[in-house]
PAGU-27268 format. One record per residue (C-alpha): residue number from 0; x, y, z. Coordinates in nm, 2 decimals, decimal comma, m for minus. Each point is the difference from the previous one (the first is absolute). Layout:
BEGIN
   k     c1     c2     c3
 NUM      X      Y      Z
...
REM end
This chain:
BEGIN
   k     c1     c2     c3
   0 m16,13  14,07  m0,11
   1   0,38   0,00   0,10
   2   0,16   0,30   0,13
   3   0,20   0,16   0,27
   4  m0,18   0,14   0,28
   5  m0,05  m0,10   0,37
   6  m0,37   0,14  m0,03
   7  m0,17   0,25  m0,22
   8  m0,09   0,24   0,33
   9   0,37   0,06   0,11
  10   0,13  m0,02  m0,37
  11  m0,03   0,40  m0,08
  12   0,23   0,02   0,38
  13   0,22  m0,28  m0,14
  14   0,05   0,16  m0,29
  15   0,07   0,41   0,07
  16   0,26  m0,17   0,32
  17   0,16  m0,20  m0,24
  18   0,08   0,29  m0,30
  19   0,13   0,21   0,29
  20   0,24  m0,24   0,12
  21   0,08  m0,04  m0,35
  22   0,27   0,11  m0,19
  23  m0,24   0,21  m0,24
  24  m0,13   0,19   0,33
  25   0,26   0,07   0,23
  26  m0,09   0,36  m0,05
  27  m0,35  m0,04   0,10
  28  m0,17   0,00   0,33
  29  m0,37  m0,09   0,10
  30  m0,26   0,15   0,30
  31  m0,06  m0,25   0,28
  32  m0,22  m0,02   0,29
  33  m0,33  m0,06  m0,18
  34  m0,09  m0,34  m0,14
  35  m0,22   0,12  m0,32
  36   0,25   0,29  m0,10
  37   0,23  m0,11  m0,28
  38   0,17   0,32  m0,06
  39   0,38  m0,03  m0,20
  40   0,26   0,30   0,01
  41   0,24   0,22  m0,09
  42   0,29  m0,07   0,28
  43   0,16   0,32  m0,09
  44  m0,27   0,24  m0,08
  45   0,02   0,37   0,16
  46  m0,36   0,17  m0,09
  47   0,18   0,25  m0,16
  48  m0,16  m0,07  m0,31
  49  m0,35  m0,14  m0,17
  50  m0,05  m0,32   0,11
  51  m0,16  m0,27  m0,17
  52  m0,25  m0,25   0,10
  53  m0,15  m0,31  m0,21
  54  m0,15  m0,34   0,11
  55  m0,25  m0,26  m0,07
  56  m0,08  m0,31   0,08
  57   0,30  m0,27   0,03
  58   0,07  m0,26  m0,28
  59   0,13   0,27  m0,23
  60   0,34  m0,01   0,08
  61   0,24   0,12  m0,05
  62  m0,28   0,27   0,02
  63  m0,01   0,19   0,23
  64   0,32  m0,05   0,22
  65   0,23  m0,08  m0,23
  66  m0,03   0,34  m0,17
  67   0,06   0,20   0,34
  68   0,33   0,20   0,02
  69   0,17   0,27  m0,13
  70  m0,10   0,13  m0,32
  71  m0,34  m0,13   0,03
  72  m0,30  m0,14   0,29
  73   0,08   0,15   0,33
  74  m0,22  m0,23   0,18
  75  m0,23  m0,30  m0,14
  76  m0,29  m0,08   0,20
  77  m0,07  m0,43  m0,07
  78  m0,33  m0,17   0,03
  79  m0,08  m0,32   0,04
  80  m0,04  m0,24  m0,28
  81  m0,15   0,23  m0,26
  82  m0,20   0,20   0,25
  83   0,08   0,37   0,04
  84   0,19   0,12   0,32
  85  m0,25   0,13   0,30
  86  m0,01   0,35   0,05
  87   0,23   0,00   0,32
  88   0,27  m0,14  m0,20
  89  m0,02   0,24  m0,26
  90  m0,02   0,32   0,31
  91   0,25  m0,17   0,15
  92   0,24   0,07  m0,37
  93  m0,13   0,29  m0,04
  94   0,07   0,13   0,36
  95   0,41  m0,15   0,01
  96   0,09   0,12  m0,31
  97  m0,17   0,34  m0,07
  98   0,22   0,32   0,06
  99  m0,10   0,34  m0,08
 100   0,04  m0,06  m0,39
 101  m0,31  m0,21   0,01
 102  m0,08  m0,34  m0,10
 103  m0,17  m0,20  m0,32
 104  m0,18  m0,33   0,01
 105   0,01  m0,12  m0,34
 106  m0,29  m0,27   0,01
 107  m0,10  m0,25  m0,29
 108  m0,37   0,00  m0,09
 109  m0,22  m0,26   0,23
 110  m0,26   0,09   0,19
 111   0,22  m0,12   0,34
 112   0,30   0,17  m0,08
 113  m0,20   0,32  m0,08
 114  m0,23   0,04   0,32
 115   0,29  m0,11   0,26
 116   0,27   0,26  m0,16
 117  m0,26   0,21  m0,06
 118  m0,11   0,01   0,37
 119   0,35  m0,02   0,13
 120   0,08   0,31  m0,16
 121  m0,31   0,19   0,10
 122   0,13  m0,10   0,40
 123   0,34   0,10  m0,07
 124  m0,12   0,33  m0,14
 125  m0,21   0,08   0,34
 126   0,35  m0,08   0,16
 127   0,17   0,26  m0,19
 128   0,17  m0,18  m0,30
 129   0,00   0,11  m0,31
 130  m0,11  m0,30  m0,21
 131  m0,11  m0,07  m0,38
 132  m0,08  m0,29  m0,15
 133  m0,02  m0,14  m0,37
 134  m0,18  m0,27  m0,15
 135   0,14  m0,26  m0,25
 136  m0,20  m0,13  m0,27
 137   0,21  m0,17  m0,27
 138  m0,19  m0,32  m0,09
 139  m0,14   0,06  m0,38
 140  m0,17  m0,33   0,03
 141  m0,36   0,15   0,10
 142   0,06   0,33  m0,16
 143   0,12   0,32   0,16
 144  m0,33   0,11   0,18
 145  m0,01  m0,03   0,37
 146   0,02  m0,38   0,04
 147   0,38   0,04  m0,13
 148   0,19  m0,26   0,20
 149   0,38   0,13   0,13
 150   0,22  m0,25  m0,07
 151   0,37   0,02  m0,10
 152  m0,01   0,34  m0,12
 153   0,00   0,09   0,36
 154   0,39  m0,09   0,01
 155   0,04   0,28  m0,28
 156  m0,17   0,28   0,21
 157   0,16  m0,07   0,31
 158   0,33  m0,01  m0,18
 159  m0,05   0,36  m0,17
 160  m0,15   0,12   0,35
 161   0,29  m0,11   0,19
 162   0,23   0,16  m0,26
 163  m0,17   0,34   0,09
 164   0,00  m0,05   0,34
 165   0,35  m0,07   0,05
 166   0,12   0,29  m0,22
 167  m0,15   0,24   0,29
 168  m0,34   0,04  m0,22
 169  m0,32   0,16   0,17
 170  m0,32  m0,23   0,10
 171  m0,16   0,15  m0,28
 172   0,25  m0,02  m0,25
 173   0,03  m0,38   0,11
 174  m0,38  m0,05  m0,02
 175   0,00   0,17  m0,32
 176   0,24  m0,19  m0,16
 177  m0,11  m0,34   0,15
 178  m0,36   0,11  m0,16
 179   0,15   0,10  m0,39
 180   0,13  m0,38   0,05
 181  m0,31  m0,19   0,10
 182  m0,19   0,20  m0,29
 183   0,28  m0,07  m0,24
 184   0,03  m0,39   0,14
 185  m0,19  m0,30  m0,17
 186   0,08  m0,37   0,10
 187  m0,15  m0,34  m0,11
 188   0,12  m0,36   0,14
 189  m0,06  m0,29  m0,15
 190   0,01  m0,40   0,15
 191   0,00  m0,35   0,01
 192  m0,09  m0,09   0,30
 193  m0,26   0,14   0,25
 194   0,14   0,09   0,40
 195  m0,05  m0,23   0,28
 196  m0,02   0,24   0,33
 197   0,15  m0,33   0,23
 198  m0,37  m0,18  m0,04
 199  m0,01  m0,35   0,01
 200  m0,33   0,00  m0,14
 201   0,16   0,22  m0,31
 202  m0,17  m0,14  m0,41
 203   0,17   0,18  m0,23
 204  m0,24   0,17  m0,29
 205   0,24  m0,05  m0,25
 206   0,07  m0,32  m0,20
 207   0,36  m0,14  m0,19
 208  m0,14   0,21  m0,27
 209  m0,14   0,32   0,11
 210   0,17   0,30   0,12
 211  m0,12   0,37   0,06
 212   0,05   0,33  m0,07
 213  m0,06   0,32   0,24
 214  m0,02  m0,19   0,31
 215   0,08   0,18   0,31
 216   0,25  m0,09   0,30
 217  m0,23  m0,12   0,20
 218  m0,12  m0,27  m0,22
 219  m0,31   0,18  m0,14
 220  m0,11  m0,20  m0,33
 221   0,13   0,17  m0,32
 222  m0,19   0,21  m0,23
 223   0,07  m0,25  m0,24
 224   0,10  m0,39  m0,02
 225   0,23  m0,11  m0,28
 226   0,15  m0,29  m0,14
 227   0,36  m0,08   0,13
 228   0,20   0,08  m0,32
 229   0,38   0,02  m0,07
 230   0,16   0,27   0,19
 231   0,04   0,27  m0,28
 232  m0,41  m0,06  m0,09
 233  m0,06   0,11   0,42
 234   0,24   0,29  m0,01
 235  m0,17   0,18  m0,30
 236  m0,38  m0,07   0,13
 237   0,18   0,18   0,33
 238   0,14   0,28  m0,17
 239  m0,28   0,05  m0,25
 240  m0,24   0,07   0,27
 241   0,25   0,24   0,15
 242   0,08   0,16  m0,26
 243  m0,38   0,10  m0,06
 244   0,01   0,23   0,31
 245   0,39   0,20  m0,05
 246   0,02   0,32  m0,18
 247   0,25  m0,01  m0,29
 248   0,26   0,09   0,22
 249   0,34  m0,25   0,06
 250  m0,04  m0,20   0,26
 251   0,14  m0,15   0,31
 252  m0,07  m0,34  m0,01
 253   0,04  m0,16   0,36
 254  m0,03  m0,41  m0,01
 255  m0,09  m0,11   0,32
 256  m0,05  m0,35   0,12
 257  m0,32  m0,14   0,22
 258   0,21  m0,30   0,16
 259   0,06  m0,32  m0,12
 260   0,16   0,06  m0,35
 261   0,34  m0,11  m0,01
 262   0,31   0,24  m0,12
 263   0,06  m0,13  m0,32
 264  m0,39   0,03  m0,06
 265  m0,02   0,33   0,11
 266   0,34   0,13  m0,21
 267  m0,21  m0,16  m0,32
 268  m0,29   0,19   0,08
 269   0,24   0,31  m0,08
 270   0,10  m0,17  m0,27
 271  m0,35  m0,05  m0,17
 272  m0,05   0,41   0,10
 273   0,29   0,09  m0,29
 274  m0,23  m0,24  m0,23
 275  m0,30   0,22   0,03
 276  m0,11   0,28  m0,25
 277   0,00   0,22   0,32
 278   0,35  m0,08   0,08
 279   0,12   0,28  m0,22
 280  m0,17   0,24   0,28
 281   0,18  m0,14   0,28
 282   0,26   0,23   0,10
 283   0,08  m0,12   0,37
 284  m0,05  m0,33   0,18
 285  m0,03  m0,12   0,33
 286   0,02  m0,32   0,09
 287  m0,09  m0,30  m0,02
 288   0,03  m0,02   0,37
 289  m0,33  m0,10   0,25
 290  m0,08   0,36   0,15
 291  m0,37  m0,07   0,06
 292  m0,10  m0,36   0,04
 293  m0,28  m0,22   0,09
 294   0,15  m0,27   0,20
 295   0,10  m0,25  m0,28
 296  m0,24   0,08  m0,23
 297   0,17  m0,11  m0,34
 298  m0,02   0,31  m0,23
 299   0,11   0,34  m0,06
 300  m0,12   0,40  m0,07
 301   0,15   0,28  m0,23
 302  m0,05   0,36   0,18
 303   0,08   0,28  m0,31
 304   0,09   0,34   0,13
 305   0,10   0,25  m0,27
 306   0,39   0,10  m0,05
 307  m0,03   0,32   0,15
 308   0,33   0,20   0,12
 309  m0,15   0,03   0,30
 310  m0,17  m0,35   0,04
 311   0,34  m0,12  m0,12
 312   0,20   0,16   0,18
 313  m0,18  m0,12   0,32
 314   0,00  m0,32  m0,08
 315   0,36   0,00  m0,06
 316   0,14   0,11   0,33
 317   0,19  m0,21   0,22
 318  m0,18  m0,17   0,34
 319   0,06  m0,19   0,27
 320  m0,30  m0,25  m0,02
 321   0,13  m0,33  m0,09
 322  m0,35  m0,09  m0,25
 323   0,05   0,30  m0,24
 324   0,14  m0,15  m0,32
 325   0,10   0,29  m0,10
 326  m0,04   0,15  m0,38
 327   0,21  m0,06  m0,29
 328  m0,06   0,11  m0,40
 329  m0,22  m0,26  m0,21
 330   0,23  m0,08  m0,28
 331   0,16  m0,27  m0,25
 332   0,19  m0,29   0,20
 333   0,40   0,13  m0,03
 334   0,25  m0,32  m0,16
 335   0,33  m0,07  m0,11
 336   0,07  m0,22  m0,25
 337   0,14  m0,35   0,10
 338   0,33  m0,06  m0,03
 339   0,11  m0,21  m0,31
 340  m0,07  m0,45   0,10
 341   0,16  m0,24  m0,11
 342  m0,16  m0,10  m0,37
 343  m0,31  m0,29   0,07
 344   0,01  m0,14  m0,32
 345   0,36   0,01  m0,12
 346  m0,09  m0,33  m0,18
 347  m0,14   0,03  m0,41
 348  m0,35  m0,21   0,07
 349   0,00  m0,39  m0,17
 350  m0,25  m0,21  m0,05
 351  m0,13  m0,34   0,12
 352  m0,34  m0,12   0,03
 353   0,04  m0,25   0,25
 354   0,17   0,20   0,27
 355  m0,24   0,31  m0,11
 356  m0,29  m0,27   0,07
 357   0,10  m0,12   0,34
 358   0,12   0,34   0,10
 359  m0,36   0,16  m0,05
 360  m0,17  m0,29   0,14
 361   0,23  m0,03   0,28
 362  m0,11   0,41   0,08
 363  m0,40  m0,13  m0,10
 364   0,03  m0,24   0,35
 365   0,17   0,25   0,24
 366  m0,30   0,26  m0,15
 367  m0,29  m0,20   0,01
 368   0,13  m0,11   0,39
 369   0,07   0,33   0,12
 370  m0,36   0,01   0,21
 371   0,09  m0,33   0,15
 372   0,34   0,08   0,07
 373  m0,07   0,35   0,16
 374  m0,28  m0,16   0,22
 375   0,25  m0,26   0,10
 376   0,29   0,28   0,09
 377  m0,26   0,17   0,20
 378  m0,05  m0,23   0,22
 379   0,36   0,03   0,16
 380   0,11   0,35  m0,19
 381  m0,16   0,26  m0,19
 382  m0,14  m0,12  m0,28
 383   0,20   0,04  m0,29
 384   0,19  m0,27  m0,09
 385  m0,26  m0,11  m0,30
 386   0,03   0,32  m0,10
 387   0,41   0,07  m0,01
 388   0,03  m0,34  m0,23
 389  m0,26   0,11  m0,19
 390   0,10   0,33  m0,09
 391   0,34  m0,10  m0,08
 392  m0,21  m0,21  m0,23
 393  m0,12   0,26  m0,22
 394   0,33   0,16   0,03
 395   0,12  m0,25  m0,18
 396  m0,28  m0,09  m0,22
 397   0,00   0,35  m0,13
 398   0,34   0,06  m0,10
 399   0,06  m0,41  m0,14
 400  m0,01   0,10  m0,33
 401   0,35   0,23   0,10
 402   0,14  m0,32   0,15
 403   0,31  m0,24  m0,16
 404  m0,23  m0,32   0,05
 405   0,24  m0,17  m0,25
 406   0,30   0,06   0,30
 407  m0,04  m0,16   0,33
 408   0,28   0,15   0,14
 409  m0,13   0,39  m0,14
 410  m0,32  m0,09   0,08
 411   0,03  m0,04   0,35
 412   0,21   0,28   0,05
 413  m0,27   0,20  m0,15
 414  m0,28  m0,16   0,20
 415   0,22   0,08   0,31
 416   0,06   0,39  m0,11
 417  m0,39   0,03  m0,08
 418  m0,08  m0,12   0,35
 419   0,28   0,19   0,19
 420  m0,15   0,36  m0,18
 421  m0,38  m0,11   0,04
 422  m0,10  m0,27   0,23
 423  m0,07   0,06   0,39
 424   0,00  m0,18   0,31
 425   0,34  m0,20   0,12
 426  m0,16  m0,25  m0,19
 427   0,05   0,19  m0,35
 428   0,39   0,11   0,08
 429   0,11  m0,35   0,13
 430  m0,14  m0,18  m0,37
 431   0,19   0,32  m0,17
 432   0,36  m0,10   0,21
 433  m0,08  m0,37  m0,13
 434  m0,06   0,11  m0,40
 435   0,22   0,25   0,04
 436   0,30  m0,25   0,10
 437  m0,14  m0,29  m0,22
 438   0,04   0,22  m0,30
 439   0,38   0,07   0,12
 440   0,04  m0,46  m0,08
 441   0,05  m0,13  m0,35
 442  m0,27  m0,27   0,13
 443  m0,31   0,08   0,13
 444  m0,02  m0,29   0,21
 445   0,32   0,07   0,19
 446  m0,13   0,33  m0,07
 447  m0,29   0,01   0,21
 448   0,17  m0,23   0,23
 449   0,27   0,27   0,06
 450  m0,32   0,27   0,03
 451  m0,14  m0,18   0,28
 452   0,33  m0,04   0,18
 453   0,02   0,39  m0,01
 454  m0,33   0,06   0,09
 455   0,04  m0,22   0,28
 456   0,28   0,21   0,15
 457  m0,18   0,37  m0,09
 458  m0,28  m0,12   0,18
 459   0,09  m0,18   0,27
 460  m0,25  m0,29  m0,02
 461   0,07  m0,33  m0,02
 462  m0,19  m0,31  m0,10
 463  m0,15  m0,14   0,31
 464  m0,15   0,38   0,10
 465  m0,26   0,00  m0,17
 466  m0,01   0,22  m0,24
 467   0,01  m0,03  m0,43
 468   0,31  m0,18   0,00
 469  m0,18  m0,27   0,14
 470  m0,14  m0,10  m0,32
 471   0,29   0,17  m0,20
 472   0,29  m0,17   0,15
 473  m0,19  m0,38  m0,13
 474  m0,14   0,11  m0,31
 475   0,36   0,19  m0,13
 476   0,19  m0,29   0,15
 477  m0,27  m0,31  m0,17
 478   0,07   0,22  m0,34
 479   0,42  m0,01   0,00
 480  m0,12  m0,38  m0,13
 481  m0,29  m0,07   0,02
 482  m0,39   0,17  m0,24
 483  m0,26   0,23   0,12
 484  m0,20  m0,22   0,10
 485   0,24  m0,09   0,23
 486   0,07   0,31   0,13
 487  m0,40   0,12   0,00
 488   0,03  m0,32   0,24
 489   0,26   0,07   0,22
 490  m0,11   0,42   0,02
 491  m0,33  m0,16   0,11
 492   0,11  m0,22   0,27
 493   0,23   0,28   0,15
 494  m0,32   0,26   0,00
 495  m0,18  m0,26   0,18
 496   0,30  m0,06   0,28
 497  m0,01   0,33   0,08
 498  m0,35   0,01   0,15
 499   0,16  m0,21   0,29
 500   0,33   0,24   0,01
 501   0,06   0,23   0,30
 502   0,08   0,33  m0,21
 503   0,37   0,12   0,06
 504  m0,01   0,25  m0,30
 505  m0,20   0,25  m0,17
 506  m0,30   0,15   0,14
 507  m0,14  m0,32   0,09
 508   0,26   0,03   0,28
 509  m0,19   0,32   0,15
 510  m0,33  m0,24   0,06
 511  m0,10  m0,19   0,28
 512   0,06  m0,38  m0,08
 513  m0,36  m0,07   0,09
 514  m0,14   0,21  m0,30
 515   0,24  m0,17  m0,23
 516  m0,14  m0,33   0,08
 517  m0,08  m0,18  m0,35
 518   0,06   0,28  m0,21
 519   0,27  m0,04  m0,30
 520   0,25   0,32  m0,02
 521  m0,18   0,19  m0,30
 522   0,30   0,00  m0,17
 523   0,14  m0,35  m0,05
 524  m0,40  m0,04  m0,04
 525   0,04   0,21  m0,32
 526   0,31  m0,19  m0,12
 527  m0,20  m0,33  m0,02
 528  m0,34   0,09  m0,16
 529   0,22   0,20  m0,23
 530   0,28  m0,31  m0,10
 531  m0,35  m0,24   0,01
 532  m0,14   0,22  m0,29
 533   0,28  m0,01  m0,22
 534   0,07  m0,37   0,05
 535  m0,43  m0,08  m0,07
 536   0,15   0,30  m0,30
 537   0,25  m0,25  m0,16
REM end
């Protein structure tokens, strides 16, 4: 298990220290002087008006501390690793924030959490503070009986409390509205991965295949296990079960993330939402953003609220905390259409079987190597060389019956145009300059000669730095006069050299020579299985 911590014991310390030295939480402040009291803040509250008070155990985050400030939590109280606070820490909140207007714990449903904010408030209230406290239970999962988990949905109360309480609301107006949204409030996560709690000992329950649905933050095993399936096929098993428990109300859909799912993941989770028959009730989102998290757990949870004016307008009220997402309207993606491109095929197609032939058998070789070729790349990059050549493949393949096969000099230009609007990596833009300009000669030879030459000075590589060119520069150069065989030859020999080449281009130049050791650059690697199959082709 790899991750950054000096040791799990002064982590939660670490942690709360580093976030207020932080840019996020300048504003903040903590209590000191007691070695088990975790206990964020307000820097600028008064007492003037409600305050409010959540917490838990740590691992959550940016629960709790990361939702303090204006607008919202007046104090978090922080466990340790998914253990509730101790009492003191909690009387220790309650007793440096509370002013005459009172003070209300909003507390998520486990038995910790419950009997130290529940006893923490029963000693503030002997000390003459007015205190009430709420209880969060979101989780669908196990039903919505007693055993109800609070889980994400917590984030939503706290929010709508907070609202309340910074308007000047009474203690019970605040409780009152905080309880409406814990009745109104239903969550359900869903994940692919199980939590490891810093134990080197840690077996995960799940395997490559298996995820689970309704598990809590803590790592409690799911109410059910399913199959990993595409991403659209998990969202609607997640909002089905949902949508089982909401009234027929529009809802506030907020997407939050457990961890470990990266952006682009977590935006396609949205995504899949619009897919859903449900996604016509969807009036507001928030999110995707990780509110409530489980260490690196690698999933997510939906909390529904319903669109009320009031819940709404809440929710959409400016704050200071850093975490809140914030809440925008749930509707079609806005475009523009794209300005008018130059014309792809500007050619009338031709015919020729031959070059048709070697053309789709050429794309056949970089498609049936793009495994090898990725596995190759990601040894010294990221893995998708195999896949760039490929995919310009099908490009290609595709659109050949569009192509002038009967012109050379048309037929690159067209190859070079196809590849500049559809293939990626610098790999796919360099072979368009090189079409692109071969198609501008009335030979193809000189034409492609010409190609290189410009995509030598676009790119900056030469041959000798071990890039493509390696095996281009030979094989172009062999075919001014000489077969394919000849240049499948001389391509193959260059790929080779450069397994010995100190890189001076292209991302093999960001590696350490000692991983590079006897590894062909991917590219020129691709050049010669590619100019081998056409010459075994002829």
């Amino acid at each position: 298990m790899k991750r950054f911590y000096n040791h799990r014991d002064t982590l939660v310390t670490e942690g709360l220290d580093g976030l207020l030295r932080s840019s996020v939480g300048h504003h903040l402040c903590r209590l000191e002087g007691h070695e088990n009291i975790h206990v964020v803040l307000r820097g600028d509250w008064d007492k003037s008006k409600v305050a409010i008070i959540s917490g838990g155990g740590s691992g959550h985050e940016p629960a709790h501390a990361g939702f303090v400030g204006k607008g919202m939590l007046t104090a978090a109280v922080c466990g340790a690793l998914f253990a509730s606070p101790n009492v003191d820490a909690i009387l220790a909140a309650i007793l440096e924030v509370t002013g005459e207007a009172g003070c209300l714990l909003i507390v998520k449903n486990y038995t910790g959490d419950r009997l130290n904010f529940g006893l923490a408030a029963e000693q503030a209230r002997t000390l003459g503070k007015n205190v009430e406290l709420v209880i969060v239970a979101d989780d669908i999962a196990l039903g919505r009986g007693s055993h109800a988990r609070g889980i994400a949905g917590t984030v939503l109360v706290q929010k709508i409390a907070g609202h309340l309480a910074e308007t000047g609301s009474s203690l019970e107006e605040v409780k009152q509205a905080a309880t409406d949204a814990i009745q109104s409030t239903a969550s359900i996560g869903l994940a692919l991965s199980d939590v490891n709690v810093y134990d080197v000992e840690h077996k995960t329950r799940l395997n490559d295949s298996e995820a689970e649905l309704g598990l809590g933050i803590h790592g409690e095993p799911g109410a059910e296990r399913i199959s990993v399936d595409k991403l659209d096929v998990l969202v609607n098993k997640a909002v089905d079960t949902l949508e089982k428990t909401l009234t027929d109300d529009k809802q506030v859909i907020m997407v939050n993330m457990l961890g470990a799912v990266p952006v682009l993941e977590a935006q396609a989770i949205v995504d899949a939402l619009s897919r859903t028959e449900f996604s016509d009730r969807i009036e507001f989102i928030i999110g995707p953003a990780p509110m409530m998290t489980s260490l690196d757990m690698y999933g997510f949870s939906l909390s529904a609220i319903p669109a009320r004016e009031d819940f709404v307008e809440a929710l959409k009220s400016a704050v200071e905390p850093w975490a809140w997402p914030g809440l925008a309207p749930f509707k079609g993606v806005q475009t523009k259409q794209t300005p008018a491109l130059p014309e792809t095929f500007s050619y009338e197609p031709s015919s020729d079987t031959y070059v048709e032939s070697l053309i789709t058998h050429g794309a056949k070789v970089l498609i049936d190597n793009e495994k090898d070729l990725n596995a190759l790349d990601a040894l010294i990059g990221d893995g998708d060389a195999g896949s760039t050549f490929a995919e310009a493949s099908r490009v290609i393949l595709k659109e050949i019956g569009r192509l002038p096969l009967a012109s050379p000099q048309h037929l690159c230009e067209m190859i070079g145009r196809l590849l500049a609007r559809n293939a990626g990596g610098s790999s796919g833009v360099l072979l368009s300059i090189m079409f692109a300009t071969a198609g501008q000669q009335q030979d193809w030879r000189s034409g492609l000669e010409a190609g290189l030459d410009r995509m030598h000075r676009y790119g900056g590589a030469s041959q000798g730095d071990r890039t493509m060119l390696d095996a281009l520069f030979p094989a172009i150069t062999t075919l001014q006069t000489g077969n394919l065989q000849q240049a499948a030859k001389a391509a193959r020999e260059g790929a080779d050299a450069t397994r010995k080449m100190p890189a001076r281009a292209g991302r093999a130049a960001y590696v350490p020579k000692e991983q590079l050791k006897n590894i062909p650059d991917p590219g020129a690697e691709a050049i010669a299985r590619l100019l081998e199959g056409l010459s075994s082709f002829t």
